[in-house]
C-alpha positions in Angstrom: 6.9 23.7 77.4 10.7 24.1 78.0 13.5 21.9 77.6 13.8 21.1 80.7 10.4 20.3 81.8 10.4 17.7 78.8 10.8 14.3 79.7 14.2 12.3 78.9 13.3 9.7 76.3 11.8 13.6 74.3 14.8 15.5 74.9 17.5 13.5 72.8 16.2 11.6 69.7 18.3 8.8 69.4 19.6 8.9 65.0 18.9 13.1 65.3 22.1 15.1 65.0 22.5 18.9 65.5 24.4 19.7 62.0 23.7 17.8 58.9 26.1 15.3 57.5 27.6 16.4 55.1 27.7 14.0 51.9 31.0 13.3 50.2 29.3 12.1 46.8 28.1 15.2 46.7 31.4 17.1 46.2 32.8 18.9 43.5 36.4 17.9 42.9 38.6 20.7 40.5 41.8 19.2 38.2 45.0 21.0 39.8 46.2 20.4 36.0 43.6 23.0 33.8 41.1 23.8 36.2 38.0 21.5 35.0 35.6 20.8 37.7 33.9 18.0 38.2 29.9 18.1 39.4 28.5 15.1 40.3 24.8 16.6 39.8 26.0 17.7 36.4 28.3 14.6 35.3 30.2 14.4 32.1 28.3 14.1 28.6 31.7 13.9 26.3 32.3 11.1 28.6 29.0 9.5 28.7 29.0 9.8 32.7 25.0 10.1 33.9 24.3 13.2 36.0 24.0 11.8 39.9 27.4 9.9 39.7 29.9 10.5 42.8 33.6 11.5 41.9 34.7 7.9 44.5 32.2 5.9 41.5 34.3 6.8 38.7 37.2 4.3 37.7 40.1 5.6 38.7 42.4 3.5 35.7 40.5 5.0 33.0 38.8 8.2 34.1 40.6 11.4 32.6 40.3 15.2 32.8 37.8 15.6 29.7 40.1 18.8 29.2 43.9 17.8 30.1 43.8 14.3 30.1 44.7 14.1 34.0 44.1 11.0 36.1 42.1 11.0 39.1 44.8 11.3 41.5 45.1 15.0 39.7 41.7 16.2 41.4 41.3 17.7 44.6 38.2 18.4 46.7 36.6 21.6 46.3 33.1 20.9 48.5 29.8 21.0 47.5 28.2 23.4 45.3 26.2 25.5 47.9 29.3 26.0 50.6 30.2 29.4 50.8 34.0 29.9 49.7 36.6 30.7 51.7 38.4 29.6 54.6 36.3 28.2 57.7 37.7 30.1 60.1 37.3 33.1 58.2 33.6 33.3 57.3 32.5 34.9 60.9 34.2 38.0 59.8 33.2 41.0 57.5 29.3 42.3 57.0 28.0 38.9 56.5 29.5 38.7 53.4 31.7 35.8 53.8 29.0 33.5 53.9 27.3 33.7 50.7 28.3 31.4 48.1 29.8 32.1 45.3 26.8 32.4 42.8 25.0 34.8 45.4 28.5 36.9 45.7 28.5 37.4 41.4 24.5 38.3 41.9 25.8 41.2 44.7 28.8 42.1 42.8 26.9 42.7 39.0 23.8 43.8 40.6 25.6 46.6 42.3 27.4 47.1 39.1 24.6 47.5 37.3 22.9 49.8 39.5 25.8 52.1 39.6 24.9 52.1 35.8 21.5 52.7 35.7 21.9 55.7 38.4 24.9 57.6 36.2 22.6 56.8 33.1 20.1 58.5 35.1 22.1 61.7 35.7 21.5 62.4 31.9 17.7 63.2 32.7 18.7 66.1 34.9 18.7 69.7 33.3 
């Protein structure tokens, strides 16, 4: 059945959006100071902070960089942890690289590295 042979009330789900939300407790937020990243799925164990809390729950008067000592006012928005890096505008470009994240980049970069090893070690079982 198409879309357009579907009746009105079917077609647009009232709530139902085409892109997910995206959550801003879920963001990592990096001190401009030392470069300490805050992960609100990871929290902060030298600071007793429970794994799940969002960088807007913390108290701004006595929360500091665990490394530097920064206030909050110090961190900036980095995104979740699953965003590919990069500019927006620039992650149509290239071979489909620019979208991967930054975890699946290191697995391509090493990977290939490690490859490149294992074929020149390979070269030594010629005669």
């Amino acid at each position: 059945m198409s879309e357009e042979t579907l009746p009105d009330e079917v077609q647009e789900l009232p709530g139902v959006t085409e892109t997910p939300v995206d959550d801003p407790d879920t963001h990592r937020f990096e001190c401009r100071s030392c470069g300490f990243v805050y992960d609100p799925g990871e929290g902060v164990k030298k600071l007793a902070i429970e794994p799940g809390t969002p960088f807007s729950a913390l108290d701004p008067v006595s929360f500091r960089c665990p490394v530097c000592r920064s206030k909050t006012l110090a961190f900036k928005d980095i995104g979740p942890r699953n965003k590919p890096s990069g500019f927006e505008e620039n992650l149509g470009y290239g071979l489909g690289v620019n979208t991967l994240t930054p975890g699946q980049k290191n697995v391509l970069i090493f990977g290939g590295f490690a490859l490149a090893i294992a074929f020149f070690l390979s070269l030594y079982s010629l005669r």
